[in-house]
C-alpha positions, -999 to +999 in steps of 0.1 A: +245+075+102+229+060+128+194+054+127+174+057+160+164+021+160+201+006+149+194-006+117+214-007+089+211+023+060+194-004+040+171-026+063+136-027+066+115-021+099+105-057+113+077-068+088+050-091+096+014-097+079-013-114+099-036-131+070-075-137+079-072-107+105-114-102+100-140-131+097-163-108+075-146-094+047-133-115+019-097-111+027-083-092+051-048-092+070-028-073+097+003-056+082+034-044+109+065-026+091+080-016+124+054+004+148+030+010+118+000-014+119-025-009+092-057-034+089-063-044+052-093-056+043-119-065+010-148-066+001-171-079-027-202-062-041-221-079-068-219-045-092-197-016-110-195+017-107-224+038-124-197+057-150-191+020-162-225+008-170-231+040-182-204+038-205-208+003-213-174-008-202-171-044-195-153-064-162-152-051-131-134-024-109-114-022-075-121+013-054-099+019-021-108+037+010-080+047+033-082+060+070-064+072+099-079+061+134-081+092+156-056+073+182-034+063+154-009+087+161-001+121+190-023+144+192-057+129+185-066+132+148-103+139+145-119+115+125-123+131+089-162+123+087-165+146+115-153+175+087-179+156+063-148+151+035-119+134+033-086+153+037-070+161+004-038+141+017-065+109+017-080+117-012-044+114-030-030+081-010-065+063-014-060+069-056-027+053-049-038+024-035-065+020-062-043+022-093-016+003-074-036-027-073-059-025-106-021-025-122-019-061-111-056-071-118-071-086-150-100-064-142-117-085-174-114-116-156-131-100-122-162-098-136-192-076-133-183-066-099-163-044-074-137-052-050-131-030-022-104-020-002-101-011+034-067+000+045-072+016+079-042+029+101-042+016+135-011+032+145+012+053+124+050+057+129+057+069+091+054+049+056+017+044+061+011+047+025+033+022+014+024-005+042-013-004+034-008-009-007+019-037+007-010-053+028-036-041+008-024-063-022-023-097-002-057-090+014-070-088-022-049-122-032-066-141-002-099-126-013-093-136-051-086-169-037-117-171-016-137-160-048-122-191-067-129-218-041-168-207-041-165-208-079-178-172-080-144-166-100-133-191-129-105-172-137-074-164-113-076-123-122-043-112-103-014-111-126+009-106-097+015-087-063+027-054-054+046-037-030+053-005-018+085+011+003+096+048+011+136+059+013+147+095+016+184+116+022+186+123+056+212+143+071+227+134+033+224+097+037+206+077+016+175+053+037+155+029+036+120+024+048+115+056+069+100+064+100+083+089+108+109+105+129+133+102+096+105+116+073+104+141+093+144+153+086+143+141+051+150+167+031+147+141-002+122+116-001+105+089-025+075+062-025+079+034-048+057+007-061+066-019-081+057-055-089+067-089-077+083-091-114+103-060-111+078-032-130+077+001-119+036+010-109+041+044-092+069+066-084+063+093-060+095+117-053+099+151-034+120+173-021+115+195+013+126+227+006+158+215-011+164+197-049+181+169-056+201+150-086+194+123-111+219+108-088+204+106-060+170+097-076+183+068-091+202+057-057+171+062-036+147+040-065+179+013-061+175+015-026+134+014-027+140-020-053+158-042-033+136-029-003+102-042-024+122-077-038+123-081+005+088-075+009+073-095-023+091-128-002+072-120+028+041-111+014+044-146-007+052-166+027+025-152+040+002-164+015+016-199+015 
């Protein structure tokens, strides 16, 4: 079929990650895949949750928060403070980012402490999930590497990077990477994570008011593979 920005069935949106996008946190970068921009950033604070030292379990933790700004996308979202909760839809992709990165963390070798993670959307054009836990995990790289060069971290805790890519049927085709004018028709869609070595972290699959086979789950998850093997290169350039 052809996709409303000509690319191929398989092809990412244009990616590009901006590294040291803030001065304050401890890493931070821009992340692009296409129209969506998300700004990824982390923090350090020099403690762990209460349910750990109440529990006496050792190392540290890593917490995300995820946000929309109200101009992110048409109409005007309402900032969610405003409703004095998060939306249950944030609630669910900030536990995604979470897990997604403590899968890739010695969280022994972090220490007494707790990383956290910023992801907020400044525009959003679909796949807003998966570009934040794609920038997300770079942001916390450079900040793990900024730990190490003040010798506030002995050991390098990140066992790897991960990445994060959506694909769906539309119209019965199998895509890549969709926007949000494609996630909108999909009547089959899927978010992956994975690691930069190839293991599964997450994997998130629906279908809109229709079903769909083993086939076409396994098709989409081949589809979503070679999608992430793309992004671990950029996100390892951009660390370089």
């Amino acid at each position: 079929m052809n996709r409303s920005d000509g690319r191929a069935a398989d092809e990412l949106r244009p990616v590009k990650i901006h590294p040291h996008y803030v001065e304050a946190p401890a890493g931070s970068v821009l992340i692009e895949m296409g129209k969506t921009r998300v700004l990824c950033a982390v923090s350090v604070e020099e403690t762990v949750p209460r349910w750990m030292r109440d529990k006496g379990v050792s190392g540290g933790w890593i917490t995300a928060e995820y946000s929309m700004l109200p101009c992110a996308s048409a109409p005007r979202k309402p900032r969610e403070v405003t409703r004095g909760r998060p939306e249950g839809r944030t609630q669910e992709i900030q536990r995604l980012i979470g897990r997604s990165l403590r899968a890739a963390v010695d969280l022994e070798k972090l220490g007494a402490r707790t990383l956290w993670v910023d992801c907020d959307v400044l525009q959003a054009d679909g796949g807003t999930r998966a570009t934040a836990i794609t920038g997300a995990s770079v942001a916390l790289a450079l900040a793990v590497q900024r730990l190490r060069q003040e010798a506030v971290l002995v050991e390098d805790p990140i066992r790897g990077l991960v990445a994060a890519v959506s694909a769906g049927l539309v119209d019965d085709c199998a895509l890549l990477d969709l926007c949000y004018e494609e996630d909108a028709r999909a009547t089959v869609d899927v978010n992956i994570v994975m690691t930069d070595n190839g293991q599964f972290v997450e994997v998130q699959s629906s279908g809109e008011e229709a079903t769909f086979s083993q086939g076409d789950l396994s098709g989409l998850i081949k589809l979503a593979s070679r999608g992430i093997a793309e992004l671990t290169a950029i996100q390892k350039k951009a660390l370089r």
